[in-house]
C-alpha positions in Angstrom: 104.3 79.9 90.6 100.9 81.8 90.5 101.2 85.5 90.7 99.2 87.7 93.6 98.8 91.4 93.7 96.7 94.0 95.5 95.9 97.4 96.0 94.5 99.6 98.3 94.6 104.0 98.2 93.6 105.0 101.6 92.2 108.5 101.6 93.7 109.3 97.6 91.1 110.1 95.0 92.1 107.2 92.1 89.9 106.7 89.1 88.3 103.4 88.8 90.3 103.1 85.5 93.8 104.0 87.6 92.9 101.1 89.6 92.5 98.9 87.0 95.7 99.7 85.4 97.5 99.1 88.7 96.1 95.7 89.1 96.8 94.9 85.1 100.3 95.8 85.5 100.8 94.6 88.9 99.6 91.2 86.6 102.2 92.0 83.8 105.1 92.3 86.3 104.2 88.7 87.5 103.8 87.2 84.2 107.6 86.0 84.2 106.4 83.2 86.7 104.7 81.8 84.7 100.4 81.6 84.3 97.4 80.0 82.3 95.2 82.3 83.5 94.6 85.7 85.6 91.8 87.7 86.8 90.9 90.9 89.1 88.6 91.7 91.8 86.9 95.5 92.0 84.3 97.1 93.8 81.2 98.8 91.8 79.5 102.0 92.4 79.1 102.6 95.8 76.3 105.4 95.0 73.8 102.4 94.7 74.3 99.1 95.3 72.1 97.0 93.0 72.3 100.0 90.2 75.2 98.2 89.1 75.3 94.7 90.4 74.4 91.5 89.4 71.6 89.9 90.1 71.8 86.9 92.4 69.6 85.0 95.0 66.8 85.2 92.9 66.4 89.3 93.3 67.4 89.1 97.3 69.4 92.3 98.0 72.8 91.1 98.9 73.8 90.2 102.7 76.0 93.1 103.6 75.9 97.1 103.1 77.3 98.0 99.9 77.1 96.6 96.3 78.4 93.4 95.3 82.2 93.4 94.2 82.6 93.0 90.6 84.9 89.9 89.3 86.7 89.3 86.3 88.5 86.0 85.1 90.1 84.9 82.4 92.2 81.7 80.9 94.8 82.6 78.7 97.5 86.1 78.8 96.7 88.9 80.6 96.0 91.3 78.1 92.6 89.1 77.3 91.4 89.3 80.2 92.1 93.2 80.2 90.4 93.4 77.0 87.2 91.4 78.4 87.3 93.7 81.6 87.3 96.6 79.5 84.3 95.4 77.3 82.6 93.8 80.4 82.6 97.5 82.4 81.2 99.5 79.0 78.6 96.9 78.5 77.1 98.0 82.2 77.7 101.6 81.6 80.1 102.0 84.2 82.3 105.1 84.7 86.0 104.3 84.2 86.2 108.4 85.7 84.4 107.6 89.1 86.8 108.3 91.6 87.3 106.1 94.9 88.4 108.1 98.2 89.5 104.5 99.8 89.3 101.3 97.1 91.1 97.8 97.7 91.4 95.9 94.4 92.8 91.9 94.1 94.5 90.3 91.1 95.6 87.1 90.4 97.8 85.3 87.4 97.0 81.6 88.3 99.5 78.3 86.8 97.3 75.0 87.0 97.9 73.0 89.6 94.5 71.5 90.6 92.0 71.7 87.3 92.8 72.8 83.4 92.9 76.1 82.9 89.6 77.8 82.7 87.4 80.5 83.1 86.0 78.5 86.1 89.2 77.3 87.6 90.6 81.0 87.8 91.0 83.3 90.5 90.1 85.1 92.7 87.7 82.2 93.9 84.2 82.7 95.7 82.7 81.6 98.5 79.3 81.5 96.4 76.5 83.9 95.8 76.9 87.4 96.2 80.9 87.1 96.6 80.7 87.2 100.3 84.6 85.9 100.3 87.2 86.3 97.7 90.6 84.7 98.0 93.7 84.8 95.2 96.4 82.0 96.2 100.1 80.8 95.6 100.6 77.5 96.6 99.2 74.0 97.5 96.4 73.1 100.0 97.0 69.9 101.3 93.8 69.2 102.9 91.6 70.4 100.7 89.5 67.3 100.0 88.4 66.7 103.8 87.5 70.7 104.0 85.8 70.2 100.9 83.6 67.3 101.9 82.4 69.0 105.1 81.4 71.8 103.4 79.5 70.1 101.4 78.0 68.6 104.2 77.3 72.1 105.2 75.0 73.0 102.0 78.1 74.5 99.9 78.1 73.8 96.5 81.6 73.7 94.6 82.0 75.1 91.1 85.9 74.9 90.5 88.0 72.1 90.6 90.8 74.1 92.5 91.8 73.0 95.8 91.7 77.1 96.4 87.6 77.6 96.6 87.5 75.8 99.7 89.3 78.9 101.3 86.7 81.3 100.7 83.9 78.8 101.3 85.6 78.2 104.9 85.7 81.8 105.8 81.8 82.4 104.8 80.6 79.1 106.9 83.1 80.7 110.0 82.1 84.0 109.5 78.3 82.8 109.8 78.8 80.6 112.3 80.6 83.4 114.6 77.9 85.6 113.7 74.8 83.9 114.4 74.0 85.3 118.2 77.3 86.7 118.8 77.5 89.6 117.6 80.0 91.1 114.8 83.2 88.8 113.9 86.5 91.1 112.5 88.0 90.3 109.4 91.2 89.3 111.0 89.0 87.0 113.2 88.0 85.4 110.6 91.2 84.7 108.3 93.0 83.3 111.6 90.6 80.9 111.9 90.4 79.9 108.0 94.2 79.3 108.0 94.0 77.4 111.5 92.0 75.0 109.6 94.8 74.6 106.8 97.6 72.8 105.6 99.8 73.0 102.9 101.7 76.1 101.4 100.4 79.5 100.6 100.0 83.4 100.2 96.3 84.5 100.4 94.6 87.8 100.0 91.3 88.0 100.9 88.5 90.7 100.0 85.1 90.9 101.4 82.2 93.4 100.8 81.5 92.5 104.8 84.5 94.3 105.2 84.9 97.3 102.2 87.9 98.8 102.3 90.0 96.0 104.1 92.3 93.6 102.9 94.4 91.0 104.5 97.2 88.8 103.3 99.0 85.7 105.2 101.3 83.3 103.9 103.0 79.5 105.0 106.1 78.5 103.1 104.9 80.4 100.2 106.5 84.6 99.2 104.3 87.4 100.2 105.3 91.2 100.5 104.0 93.8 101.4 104.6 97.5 99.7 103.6 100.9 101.7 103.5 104.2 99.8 103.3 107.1 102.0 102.0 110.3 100.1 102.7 113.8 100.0 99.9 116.5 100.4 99.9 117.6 96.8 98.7 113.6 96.1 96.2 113.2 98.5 92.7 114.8 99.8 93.6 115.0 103.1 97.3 115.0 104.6 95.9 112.6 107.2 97.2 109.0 106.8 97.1 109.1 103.1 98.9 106.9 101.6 99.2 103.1 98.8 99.5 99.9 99.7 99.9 97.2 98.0 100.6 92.7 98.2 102.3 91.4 95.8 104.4 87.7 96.0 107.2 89.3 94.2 109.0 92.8 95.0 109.3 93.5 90.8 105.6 94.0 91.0 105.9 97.3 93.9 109.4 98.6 92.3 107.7 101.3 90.2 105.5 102.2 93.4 107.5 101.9 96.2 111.0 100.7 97.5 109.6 100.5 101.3 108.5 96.7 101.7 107.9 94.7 104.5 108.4 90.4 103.8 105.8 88.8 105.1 106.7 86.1 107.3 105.3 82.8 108.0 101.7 82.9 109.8 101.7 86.4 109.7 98.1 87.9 109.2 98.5 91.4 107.8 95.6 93.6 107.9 95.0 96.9 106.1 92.1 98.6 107.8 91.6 102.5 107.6 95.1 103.1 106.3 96.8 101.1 109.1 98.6 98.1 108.9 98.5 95.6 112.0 100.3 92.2 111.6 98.9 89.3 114.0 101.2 86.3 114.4 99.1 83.4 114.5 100.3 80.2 116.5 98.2 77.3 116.8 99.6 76.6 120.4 97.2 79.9 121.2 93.9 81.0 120.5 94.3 84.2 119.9 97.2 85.8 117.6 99.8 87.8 119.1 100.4 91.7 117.5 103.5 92.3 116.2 105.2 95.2 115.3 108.2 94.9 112.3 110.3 97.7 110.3 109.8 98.3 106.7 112.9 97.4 104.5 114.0 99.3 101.4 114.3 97.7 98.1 117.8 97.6 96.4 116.2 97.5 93.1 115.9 99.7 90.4 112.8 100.2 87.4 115.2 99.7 84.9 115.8 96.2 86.2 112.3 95.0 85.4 112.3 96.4 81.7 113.6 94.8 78.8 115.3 98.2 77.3 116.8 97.7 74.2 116.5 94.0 74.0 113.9 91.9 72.7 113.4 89.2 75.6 114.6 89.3 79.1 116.9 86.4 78.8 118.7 88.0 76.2 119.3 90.9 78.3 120.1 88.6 81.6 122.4 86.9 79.1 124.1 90.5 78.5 123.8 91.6 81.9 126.5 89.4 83.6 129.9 91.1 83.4 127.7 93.6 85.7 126.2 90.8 87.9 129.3 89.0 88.2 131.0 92.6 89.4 128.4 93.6 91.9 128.4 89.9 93.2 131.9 90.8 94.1 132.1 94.0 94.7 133.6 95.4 98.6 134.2 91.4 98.5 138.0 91.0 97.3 140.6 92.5 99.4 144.2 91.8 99.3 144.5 88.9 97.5 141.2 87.1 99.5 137.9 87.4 99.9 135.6 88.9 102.8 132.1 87.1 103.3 130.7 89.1 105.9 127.3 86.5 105.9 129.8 83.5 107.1 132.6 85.0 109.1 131.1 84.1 112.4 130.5 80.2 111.4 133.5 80.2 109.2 135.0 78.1 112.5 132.3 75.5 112.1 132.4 75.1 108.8 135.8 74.2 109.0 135.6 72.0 111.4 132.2 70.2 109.3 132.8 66.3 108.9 131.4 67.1 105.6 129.5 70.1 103.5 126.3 69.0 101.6 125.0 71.4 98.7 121.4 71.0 98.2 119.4 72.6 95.1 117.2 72.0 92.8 117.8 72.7 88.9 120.3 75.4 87.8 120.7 76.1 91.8 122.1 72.6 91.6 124.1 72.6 88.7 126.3 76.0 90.1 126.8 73.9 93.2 128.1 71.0 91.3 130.1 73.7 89.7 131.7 74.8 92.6 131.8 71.3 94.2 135.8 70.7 92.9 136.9 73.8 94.3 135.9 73.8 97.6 136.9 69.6 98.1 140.4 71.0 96.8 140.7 74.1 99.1 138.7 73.0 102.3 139.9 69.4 102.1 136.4 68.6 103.5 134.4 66.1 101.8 131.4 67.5 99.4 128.1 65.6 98.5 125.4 67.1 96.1 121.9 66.5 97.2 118.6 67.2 94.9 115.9 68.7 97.4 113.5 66.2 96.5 115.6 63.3 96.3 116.7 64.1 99.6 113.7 64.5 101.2 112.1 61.1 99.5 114.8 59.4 101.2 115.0 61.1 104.5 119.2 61.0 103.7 121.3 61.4 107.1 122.3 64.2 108.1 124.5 64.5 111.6 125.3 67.9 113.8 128.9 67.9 112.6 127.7 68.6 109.1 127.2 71.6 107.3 124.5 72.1 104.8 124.6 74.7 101.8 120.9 75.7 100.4 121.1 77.1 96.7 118.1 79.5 95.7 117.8 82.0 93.3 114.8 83.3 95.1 114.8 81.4 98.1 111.4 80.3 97.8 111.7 77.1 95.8 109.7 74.8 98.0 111.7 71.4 98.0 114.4 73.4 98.9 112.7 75.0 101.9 111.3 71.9 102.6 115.1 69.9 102.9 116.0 72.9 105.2 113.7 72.2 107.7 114.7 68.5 107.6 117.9 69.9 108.0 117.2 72.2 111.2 115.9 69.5 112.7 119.1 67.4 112.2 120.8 70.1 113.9 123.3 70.9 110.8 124.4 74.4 111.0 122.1 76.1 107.8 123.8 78.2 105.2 122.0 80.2 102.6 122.8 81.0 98.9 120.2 83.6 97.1 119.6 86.3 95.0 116.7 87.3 97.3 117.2 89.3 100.6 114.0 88.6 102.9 113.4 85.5 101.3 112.4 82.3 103.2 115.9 80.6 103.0 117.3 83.9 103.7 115.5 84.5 107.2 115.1 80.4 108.0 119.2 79.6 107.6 122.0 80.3 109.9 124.3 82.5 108.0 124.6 82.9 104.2 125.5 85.1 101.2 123.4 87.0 99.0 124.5 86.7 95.5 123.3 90.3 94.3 122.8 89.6 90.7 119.9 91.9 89.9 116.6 91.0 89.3 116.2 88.3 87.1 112.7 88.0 84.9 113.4 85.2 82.4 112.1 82.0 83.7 115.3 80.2 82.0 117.7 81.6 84.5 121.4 82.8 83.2 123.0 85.6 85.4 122.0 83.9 88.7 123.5 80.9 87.4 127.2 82.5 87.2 127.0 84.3 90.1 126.0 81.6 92.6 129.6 79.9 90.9 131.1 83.2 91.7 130.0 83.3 95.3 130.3 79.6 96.4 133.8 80.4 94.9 134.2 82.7 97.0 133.2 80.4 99.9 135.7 77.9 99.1 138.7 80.9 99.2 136.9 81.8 102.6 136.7 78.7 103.8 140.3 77.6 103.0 141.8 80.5 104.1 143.4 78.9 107.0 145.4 76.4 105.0 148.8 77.5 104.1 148.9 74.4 101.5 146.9 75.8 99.6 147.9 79.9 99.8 149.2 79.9 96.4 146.1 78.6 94.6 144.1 80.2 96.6 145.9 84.0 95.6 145.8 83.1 92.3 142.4 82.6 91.9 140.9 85.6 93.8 143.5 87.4 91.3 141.8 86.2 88.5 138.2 86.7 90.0 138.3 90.3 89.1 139.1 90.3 85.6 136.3 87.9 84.9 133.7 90.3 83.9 136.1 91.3 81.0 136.3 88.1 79.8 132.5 87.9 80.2 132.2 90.7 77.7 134.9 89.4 75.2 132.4 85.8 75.0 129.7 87.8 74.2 131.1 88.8 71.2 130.2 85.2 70.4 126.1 86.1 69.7 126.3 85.9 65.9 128.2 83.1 66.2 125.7 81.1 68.2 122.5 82.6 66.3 124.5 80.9 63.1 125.3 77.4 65.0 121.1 77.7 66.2 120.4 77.9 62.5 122.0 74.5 61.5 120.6 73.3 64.6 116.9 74.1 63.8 115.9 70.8 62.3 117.2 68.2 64.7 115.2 66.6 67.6 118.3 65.9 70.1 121.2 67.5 71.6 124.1 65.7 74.0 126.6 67.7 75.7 130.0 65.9 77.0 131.6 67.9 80.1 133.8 66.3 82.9 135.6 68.3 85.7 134.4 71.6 86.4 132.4 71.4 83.3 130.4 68.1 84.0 128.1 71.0 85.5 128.2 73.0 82.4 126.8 70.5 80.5 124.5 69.8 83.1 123.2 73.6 83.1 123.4 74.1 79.1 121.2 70.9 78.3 119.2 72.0 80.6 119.2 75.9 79.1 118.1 74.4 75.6 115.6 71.8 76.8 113.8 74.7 79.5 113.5 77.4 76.4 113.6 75.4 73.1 111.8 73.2 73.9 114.2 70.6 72.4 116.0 66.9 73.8 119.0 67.7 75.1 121.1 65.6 77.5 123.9 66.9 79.7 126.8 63.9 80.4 129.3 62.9 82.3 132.4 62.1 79.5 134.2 59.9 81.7 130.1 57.8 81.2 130.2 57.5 77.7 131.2 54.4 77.1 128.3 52.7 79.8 125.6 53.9 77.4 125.2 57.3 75.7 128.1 56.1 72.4 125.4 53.7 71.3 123.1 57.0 70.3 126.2 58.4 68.5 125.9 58.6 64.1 126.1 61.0 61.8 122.8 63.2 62.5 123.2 63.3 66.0 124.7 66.9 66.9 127.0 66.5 69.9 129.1 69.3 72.5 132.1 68.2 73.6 133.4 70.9 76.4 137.5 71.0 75.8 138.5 73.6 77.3 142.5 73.5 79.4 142.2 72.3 82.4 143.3 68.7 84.4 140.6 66.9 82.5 141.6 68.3 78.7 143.4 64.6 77.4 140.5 62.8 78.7 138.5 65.6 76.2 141.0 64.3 74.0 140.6 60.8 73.9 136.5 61.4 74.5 136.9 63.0 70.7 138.7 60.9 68.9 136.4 57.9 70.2 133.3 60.3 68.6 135.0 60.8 65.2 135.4 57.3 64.9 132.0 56.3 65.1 131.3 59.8 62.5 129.9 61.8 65.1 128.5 65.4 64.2 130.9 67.2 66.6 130.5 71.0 68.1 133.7 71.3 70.3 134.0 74.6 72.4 137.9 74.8 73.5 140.4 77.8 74.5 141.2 79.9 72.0 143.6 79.3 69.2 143.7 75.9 70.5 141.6 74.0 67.3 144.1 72.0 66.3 144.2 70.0 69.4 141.7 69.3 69.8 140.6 68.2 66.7 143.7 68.6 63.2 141.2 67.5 60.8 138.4 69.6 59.4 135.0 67.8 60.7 134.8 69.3 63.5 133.2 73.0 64.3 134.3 74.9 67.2 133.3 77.5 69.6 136.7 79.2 70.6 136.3 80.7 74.4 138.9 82.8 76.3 141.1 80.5 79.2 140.8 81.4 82.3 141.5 79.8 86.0 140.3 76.3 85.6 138.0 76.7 88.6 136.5 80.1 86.7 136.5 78.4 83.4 132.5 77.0 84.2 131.9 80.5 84.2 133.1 81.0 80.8 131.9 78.2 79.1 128.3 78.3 80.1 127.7 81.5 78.2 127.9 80.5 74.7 125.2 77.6 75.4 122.9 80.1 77.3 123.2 81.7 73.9 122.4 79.4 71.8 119.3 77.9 73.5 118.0 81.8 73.2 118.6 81.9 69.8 116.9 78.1 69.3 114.2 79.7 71.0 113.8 82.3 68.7 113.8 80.9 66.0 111.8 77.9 66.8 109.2 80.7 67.5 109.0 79.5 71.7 107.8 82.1 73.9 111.5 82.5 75.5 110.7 83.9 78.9 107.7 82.0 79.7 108.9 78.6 78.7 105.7 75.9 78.2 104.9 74.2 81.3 107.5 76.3 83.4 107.3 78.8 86.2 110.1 81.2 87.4 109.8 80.3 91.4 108.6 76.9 91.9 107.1 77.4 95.5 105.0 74.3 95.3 105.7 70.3 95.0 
């Protein structure tokens, strides 16, 4: 949820101002996840170091050799706090020209977890006077209160209500109690032991005028990576180890700097010093970390993918982006009629032989699983149960060796999720992984998976992921059941189809103006139901949930075959309702489900096949949305388009901020 960023130029003359705007953007990239806040950490002149610093400890120069970093927070968007920076640095007469040789800069986009947003509540955090310790943090400390109370016991006096300022309080009471009589502690002395002391999830970076020049990141259970910029001689003073570096807990913030990343794993210390990088794995089992030496990994990812282009929001263009998503999801995948999933072919055997396959997601993950549930019951003959992450884990459900669990993440860092796959390891289930996120958590922790490849995907509300984690658990299923000769046929006909789905893709599309219009006479009412069964009980599970992330408006997804045991009681005139009627097994249910609606005078949308109106409904009160038919199993596909476009346009013109929905982050890697 919060966003973290750094910087460091090792031994690369970069204006003060450069910095800054590296941080700020750094900042912007992030904003997608969501924030109430940000802030940035910098160093002052180091020509003189109380010329430019602020005066603390009643006039005392300040405990360590340089002058005091200068901090800058925030509540609200980013660009406030730039413009406060801005005015802050003129107001002290500060160069934005004066160039740093070696610099390491911190930034921070914070979404309230413990505290309102505030000024106060912002990071980085301090460990007190002088800014001994500053720390920016993703995620969740657990134990915060009992730290908290024994170092106030300690004479530390608390100024946030975050559970994140014990962190750098911590490291200033271990880093003075290691140096009273013994001599100098490092900095990645003193981080190990800080993060000994913790529990909870997190990604830290820490920056300490003890230490100028140095930074160090770790993380537990929450994204961290870790971006290395080698430079030529024409960009550097010296040719010796010159070079960028840079944190940041998601890869779209390095793209523009670097494709060369490392993914941090879990207690991992990483610490820049002089240029270097030296990762320590920290195990509590030892008192000392061990040093570690890992390969950088190159970024599949291009600019363009983290700028809106042409479009006004980046859901609109995710929207627009998925005939390509759904192509390179597939792509070197179909062969002859099949499918090729080079992630499971080794455990394909197991699979088979599972007593039964449990999908667990959370959200839109989910809903594609429920999707894809049908198909894979039908062509495995295995039995499938869906499982929320949290649901699961509140119950401690049984899981047994002979079972196979499917983890659903777009970025592979939701927490419950990760969460629910340790439960799961510890079952002894054999792990598989869905995400859009190589070197991501579930990606490293499961036994096998598949990445999905859809692109890089900025909106909060996700829409291209969503189809192309149908696409591949489709994919499974025709993998999976390839060894069943009963169902050969089926299974031929629908890896046929799979490739002409991006066309149909773009032949919805066309549907935009159509959906702005049906948004229009949608504007003014406070409810939406949507009535799916079959494959498309999921569709209506995913667009409710589309319009009620980014409009900020009721909507209820249902079960058709339900509607009777409740939901027909909410029924009149006023109350707009979807009915999904597309041709498949389930269409005369549909059928019935809306003649039962007109009878009671219900405001009916009904999206069917095209050409196919008067079927579905002869008389003249109903609207429709006319989609093409395709392989029932696909049809989800389809059909979830035109309701990711009309929650975009309800968005719009309900004047919501559409890719930073209220109260919503992009990678929930927190409980």
């Amino acid at each position: 949820m919060c966003g973290i960023f750094a910087y460091l130029n090792h031994n690369v003359e970069r204006e003060r101002g450069h910095i800054l705007e590296v941080l700020f953007n750094g900042l912007r990239r992030l904003e997608y996840r969501g924030y109430d806040s940000s802030g940035v950490a910098i160093d002052a002149d180091r020509s003189s170091r109380n010329g430019t610093a602020r005066e603390e400890g009643g006039g005392a120069p300040p405990p360590y050799a340089v002058a005091p970093p200068l901090v800058f927070r925030r509540e609200g968007k980013i660009e406030s706090l730039v413009g406060s920076v801005y005015a802050e640095v003129d107001a002290m007469h500060m160069s934005l020209d004066e160039q740093f040789l070696v610099h390491a800069g911190i930034a921070h986009t914070r979404w309230a977890t413990h505290g309102v947003p505030s000024t106060r509540n912002s990071h980085p955090q301090s460990s007190g006077p002088w800014d001994e310790f500053l720390v920016v943090h993703n995620g969740i400390i657990t134990n915060y209160e009992v730290l908290k109370e024994t170092l106030i016991r300690h004479g530390f006096t608390f100024e946030s209500e975050t559970d994140t300022e014990v962190i750098p309080k911590l490291a200033k009471f271990l880093f003075d109690k290691a140096n009273d009589g013994e001599g100098h502690v490092t900095f990645s002395q003193v981080v190990t032991e800080v993060i000994r002391q913790l529990e909870g999830a997190f990604a830290l970076i820490f920056k300490s005028p003890h230490y100028p020049n140095e930074l160090i990141g770790c993380k537990r259970g929450s994204t961290l990576i870790l971006g290395v910029k080698e430079l030529s001689a024409e960009d550097s003073v010296t040719t010796s180890k010159s070079k960028e570096l840079f944190f940041s807990s998601d890869v779209c913030a390095i793209v523009e700097h670097t494709k060369n990343y490392l993914a941090i794993e879990d207690n991992e210390v990483v610490h820049i010093m002089d240029g270097n990088v030296q990762i320590l794995k920290f195990d509590y089992s030892k008192e000392k970390p061990a040093s570690v030496q890992r390969a950088l990994s190159v970024l599949e990812m291009e600019v363009e993918q983290i700028k809106k282009g042409n479009y006004d929001h980046f859901m609109q263009k995710e929207i627009h982006e998925q005939p390509h998503s759904l192509t390179t999801t597939m792509r070197g995948r179909l062969k002859n009629n099949g499918v090729v999933l080079g992630g499971l072919k080794a455990h394909l055997k197991t699979i088979r032989h599972s007593r039964r396959i449990i999908f667990i997601g959370c959200g839109t993950s989910y809903n594609a699983a429920l999707a894809a549930r049908p198909l894979i019951e039908e062509l495995s003959g295995i039995p499938v149960t869906m499982e929320i992450a949290s649901d699961l884990l509140d119950r401690q459900g049984p899981i047994y060796r002979d079972a196979t669990a499917v983890f659903v993440s777009q970025s592979g860092e939701t927490a419950d999720t990760l969460l629910a796959l340790e439960y799961a390891l510890k079952c002894g289930a054999l792990c598989v992984g869905i995400t859009n996120t190589v070197g991501s958590t579930l990606a490293r922790k499961t036994h096998c998976g598949v990445h999905i490849n859809a692109g890089c995907e900025i909106g909060v509300a996700s829409t291209k992921a969503y189809t192309s984690q149908i696409i591949v658990m489709t994919m499974m299923a025709l993998a999976i059941g390839a060894d069943r000769t009963s169902s050969q046929t089926r299974s031929e006909a629908i890896a046929k189809n799979l490739s002409g789905l991006p066309g149909k893709v773009s032949e919805v599309l066309k549907l935009d103006n159509e959906m702005k219009d049906l948004a229009v006479s949608l504007i003014d009412t406070q409810s939406l139901l949507i009535f799916g069964r079959g494959y498309n009980y999921a569709t209506a599970m995913e667009g409710a949930l589309k319009v009620k992330e980014v409009a900020l408006m009721h909507s209820e997804g249902l079960l058709a075959g339900e509607m009777k045991h409740g939901p027909l009681a909410l029924v009149d005139e006023t109350l707009p309702v979807i009915v999904i009627a597309t041709r498949d097994d389930c269409f005369s249910k549909q059928q019935s489900v809306i003649q039962q609606l007109q009878a009671r005078k219900g405001r009916l949308i009904i999206m069917c096949s095209e050409g196919d109106t008067s079927n579905v409904c002869p008389n003249e009160s109903c609207r429709f949305i006319e989609v093409p038919q395709v392989e029932d199993c696909l049809q989800p596909v389809i059909n979830i388009i035109p309701l990711q476009l009309l929650a975009y346009h309800l968005t719009v013109l309900r004047g919501h901020d559409v890719d930073q929905p209220r109260n919503l982050a992009k990678s929930v890697t927190t409980q």
